[in-house]
C-alpha positions as CSV (number, residue, x, y, z in Angstrom):
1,X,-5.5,21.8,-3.6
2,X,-7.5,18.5,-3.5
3,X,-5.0,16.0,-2.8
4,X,-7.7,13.0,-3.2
5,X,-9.2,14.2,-6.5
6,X,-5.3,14.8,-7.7
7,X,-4.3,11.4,-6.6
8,X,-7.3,9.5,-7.8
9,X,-6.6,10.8,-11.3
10,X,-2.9,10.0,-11.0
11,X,-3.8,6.5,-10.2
12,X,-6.1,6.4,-13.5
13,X,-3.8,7.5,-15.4
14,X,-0.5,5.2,-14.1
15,X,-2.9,2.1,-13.8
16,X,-4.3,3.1,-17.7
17,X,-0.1,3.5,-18.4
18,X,0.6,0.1,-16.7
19,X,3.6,0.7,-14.5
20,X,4.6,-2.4,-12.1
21,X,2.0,-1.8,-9.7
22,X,-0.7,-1.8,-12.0
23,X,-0.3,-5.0,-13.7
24,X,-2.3,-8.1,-13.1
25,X,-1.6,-11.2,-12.1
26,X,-1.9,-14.2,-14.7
27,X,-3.8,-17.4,-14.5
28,X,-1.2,-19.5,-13.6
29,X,-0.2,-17.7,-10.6
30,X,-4.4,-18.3,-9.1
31,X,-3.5,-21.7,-10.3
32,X,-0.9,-21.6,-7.9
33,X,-2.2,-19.6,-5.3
34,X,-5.2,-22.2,-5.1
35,X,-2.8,-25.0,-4.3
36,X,-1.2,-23.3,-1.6
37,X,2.0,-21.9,-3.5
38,X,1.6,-18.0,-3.0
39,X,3.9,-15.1,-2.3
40,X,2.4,-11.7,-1.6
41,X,4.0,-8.2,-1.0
42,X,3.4,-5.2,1.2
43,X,7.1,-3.8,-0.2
44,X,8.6,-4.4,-3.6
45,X,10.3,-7.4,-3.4
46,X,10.2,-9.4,0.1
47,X,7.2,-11.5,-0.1
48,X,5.3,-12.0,3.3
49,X,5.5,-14.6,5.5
50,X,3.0,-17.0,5.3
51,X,2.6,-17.4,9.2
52,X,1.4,-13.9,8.9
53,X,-1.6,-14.7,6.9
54,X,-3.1,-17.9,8.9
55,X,-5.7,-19.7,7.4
56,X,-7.8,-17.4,5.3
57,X,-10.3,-20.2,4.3
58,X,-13.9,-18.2,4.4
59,X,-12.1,-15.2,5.8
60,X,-13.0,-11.5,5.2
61,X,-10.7,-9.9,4.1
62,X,-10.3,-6.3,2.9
63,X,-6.9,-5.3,0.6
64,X,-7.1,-1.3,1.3
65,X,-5.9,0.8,-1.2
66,X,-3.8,-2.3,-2.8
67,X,-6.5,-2.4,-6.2
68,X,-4.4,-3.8,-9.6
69,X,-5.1,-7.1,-10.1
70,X,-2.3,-8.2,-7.8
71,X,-2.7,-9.0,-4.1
72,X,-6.6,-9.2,-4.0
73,X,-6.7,-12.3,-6.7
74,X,-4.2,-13.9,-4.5
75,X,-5.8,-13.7,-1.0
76,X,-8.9,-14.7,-2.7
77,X,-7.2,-17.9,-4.9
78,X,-6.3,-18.9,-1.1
79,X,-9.8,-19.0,0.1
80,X,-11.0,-15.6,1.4
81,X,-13.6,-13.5,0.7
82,X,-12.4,-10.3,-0.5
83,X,-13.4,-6.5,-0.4
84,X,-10.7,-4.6,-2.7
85,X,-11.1,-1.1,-1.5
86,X,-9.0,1.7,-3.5
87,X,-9.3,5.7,-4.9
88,X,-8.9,4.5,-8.5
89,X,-11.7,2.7,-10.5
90,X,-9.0,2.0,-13.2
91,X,-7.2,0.0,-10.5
92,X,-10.1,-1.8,-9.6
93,X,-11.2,-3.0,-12.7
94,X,-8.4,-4.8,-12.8
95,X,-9.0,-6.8,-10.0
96,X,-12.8,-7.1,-11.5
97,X,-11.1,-8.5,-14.9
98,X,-9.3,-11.3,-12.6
99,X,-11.7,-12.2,-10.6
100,X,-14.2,-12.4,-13.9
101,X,-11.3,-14.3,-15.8
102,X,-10.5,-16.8,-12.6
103,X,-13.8,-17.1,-10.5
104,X,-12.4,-15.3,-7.6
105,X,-14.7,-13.9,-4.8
106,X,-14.1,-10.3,-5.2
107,X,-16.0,-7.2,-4.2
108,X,-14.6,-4.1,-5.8
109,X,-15.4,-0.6,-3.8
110,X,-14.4,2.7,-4.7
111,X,-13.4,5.2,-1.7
112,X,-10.4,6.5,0.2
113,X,-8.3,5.0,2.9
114,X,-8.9,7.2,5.2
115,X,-12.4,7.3,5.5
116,X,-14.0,3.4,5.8
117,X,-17.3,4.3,7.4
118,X,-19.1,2.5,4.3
119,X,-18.4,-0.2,6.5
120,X,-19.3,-1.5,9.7
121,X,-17.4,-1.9,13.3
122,X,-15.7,-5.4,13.1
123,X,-16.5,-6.4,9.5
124,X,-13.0,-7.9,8.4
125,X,-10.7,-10.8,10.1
126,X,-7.9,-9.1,8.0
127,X,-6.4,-6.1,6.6
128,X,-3.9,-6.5,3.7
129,X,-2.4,-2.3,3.3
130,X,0.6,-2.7,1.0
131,X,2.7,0.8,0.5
132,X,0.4,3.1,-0.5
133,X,-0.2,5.4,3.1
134,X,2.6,7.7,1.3
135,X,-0.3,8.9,-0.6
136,X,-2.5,10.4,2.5
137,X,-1.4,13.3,4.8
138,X,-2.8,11.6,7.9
139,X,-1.7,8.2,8.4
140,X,-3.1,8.0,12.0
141,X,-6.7,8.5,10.6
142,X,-6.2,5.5,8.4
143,X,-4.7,3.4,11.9
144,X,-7.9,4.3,13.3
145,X,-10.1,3.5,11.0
146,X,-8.5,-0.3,10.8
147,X,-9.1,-1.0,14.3
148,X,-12.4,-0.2,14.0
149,X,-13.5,-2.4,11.1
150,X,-11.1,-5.2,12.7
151,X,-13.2,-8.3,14.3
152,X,-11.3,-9.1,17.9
153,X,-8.0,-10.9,16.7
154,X,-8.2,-9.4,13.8
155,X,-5.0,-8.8,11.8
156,X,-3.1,-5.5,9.9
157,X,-0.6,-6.2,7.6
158,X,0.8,-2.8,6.5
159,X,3.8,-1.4,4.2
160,X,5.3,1.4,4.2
161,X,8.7,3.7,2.9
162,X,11.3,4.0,5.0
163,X,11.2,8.0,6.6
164,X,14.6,8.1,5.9
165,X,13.7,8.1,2.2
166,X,12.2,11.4,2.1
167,X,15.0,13.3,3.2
168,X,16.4,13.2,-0.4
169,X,15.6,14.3,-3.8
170,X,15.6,10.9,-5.7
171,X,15.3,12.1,-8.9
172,X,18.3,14.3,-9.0
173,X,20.2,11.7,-7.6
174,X,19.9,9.0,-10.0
175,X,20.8,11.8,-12.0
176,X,24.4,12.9,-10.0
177,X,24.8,9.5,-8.2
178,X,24.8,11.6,-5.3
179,X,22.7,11.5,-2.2
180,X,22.1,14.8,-0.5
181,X,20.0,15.0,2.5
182,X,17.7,18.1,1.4
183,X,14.7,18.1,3.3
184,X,12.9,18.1,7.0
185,X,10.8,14.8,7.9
186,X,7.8,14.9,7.9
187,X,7.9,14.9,4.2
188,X,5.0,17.0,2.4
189,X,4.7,17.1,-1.4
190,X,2.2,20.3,-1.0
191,X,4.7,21.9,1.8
192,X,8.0,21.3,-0.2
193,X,7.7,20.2,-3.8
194,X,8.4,23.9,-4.3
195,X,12.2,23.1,-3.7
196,X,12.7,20.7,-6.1
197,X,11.7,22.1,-9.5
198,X,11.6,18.3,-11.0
199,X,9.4,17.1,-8.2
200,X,6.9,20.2,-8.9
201,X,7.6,19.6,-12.7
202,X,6.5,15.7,-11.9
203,X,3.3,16.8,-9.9
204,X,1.8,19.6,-12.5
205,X,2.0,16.5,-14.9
206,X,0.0,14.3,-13.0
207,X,2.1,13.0,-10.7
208,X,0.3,11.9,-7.3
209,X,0.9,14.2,-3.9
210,X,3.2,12.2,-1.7
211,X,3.6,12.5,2.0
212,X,6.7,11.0,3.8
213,X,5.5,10.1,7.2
214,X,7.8,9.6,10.8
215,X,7.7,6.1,12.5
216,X,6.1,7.9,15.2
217,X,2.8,7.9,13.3
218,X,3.8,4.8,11.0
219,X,4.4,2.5,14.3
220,X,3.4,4.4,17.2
221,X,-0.1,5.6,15.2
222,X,-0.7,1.6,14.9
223,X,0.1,1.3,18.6
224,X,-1.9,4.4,19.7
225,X,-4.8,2.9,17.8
226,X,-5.3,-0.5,19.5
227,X,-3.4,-2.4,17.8
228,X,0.0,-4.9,19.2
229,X,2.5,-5.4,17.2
230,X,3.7,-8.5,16.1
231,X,6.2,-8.9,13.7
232,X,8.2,-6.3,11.3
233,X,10.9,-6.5,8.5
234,X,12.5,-4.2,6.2
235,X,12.9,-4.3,2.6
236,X,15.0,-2.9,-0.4
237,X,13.9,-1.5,-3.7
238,X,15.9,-1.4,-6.9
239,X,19.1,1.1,-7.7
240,X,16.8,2.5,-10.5
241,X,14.3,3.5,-8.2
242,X,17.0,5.3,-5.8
243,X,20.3,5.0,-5.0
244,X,19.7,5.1,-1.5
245,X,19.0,1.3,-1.8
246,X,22.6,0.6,-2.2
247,X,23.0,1.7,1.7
248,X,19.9,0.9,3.1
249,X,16.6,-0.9,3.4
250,X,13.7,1.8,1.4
251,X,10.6,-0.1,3.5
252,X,8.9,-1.5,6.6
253,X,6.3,-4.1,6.8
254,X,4.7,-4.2,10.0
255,X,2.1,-7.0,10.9
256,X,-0.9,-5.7,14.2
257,X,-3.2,-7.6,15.8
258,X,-6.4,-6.3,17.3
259,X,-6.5,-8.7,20.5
């Protein structure tokens, strides 16, 4: 199975569907972004804090695997030069379509997270990575890969779903109401989705491979890399997205620095 080619079609096909991470940001919210009134998100609802960013004036920045017309529009309303890097070219048009509509500074490349060697050692002052390492088996590569295109003091800001979330089978229990721990961490779609007939249901209808990854690689991967960390918070989701948000937080935001 080619998990990339599968999860670059997926992506196509939710951004072309228009689910909540694929739709862009309006005009007023550049507006507001150019005056200094921003939020931005590595996890669905906490917006980051805005000591985490710095100035970005004349920045690069790169937003990896974060295409949709969301974040990359925003960093780039606050005065950086951006490089959106994501697998899906439907994702990426969107953030073309902003920049074109708002006059952002926005360079749109196609590729995969794990593999940045399109670009050189110490090209960015700042990675922006919101959730989306749930779509690559090896989350360590990708850790690697960010140190290495990191200028000295560079910064990693990084989301990603809480391990605990992979040990149940979400969409039987919005189903039940029930939460049933069901399966052994590290979570892989291609090693388990055989054991949940709605998950392999989901997948042979385009869904995209998921992988649920153990803090060891999520926080100790940055760590191992280079990288110190900084600062961290968890977040929540919604009830409709799982019920496991009614007792606790779904995601981590971490923030790295290259020193």
């Amino acid at each position: 199975m080619n998990v990339l080619a599968h999860n670059r079609a997926a992506w196509n096909q939710e951004s072309l569907e228009g689910s909540r991470w694929t739709n862009p940001v309006d005009s007023e919210i550049i507006s507001r972004a150019r005056g200094g009134d921003w939020e931005l998100i590595l996890t669905p609802l906490r917006s980051v804090p805005k000591d985490w960013l710095g100035d970005l004036a004349g920045k690069d920045v790169l937003c990896l695997a974060s295409g949709g017309g969301q974040q990359a529009p925003v960093l780039a309303a606050i005065g950086a030069r951006v490089v959106s890097f994501d697998l899906s070219e439907e994702q990426l048009l969107k953030d073309r379509q902003v920049a074109d509509r708002d006059g952002l500074d926005i360079e749109c490349v196609r590729g995969d997270m794990a593999d940045l060697s399109q670009f050189r050692d110490a090209s960015f002052d700042l990675i922006f990575h919101p959730t989306s390492n749930v779509f690559v088996p090896d989350v360590e590569v990708v850790w690697r890969e960010c140190f290495r295109v990191l200028r000295p003091g560079g910064r990693l800001m990084s989301g990603f779903l809480n391990p605990s979330f992979f040990l149940f089978d979400h969409a039987e229990a919005g189903i039940s109401g029930n939460l049933i721990a069901q399966y052994r961490l590290p979570y892989s779609d291609i090693e388990q989705r055989g054991e949940s007939e709605k998950r392999k249901e989901e997948i042979s209808h385009g869904a995209a491979f998921e992988f649920g990854h153990s803090l060891e690689v999520q926080i100790g991967g940055q760590l191992k890399a280079g990288f110190l960390l900084a600062g961290l918070y968890e977040d929540w989701w919604e009830e409709e997205a799982t019920p496991l948000n009614r007792l606790s937080p779904t995601t981590v935001a971490t923030l790295a620095l290259k020193v």
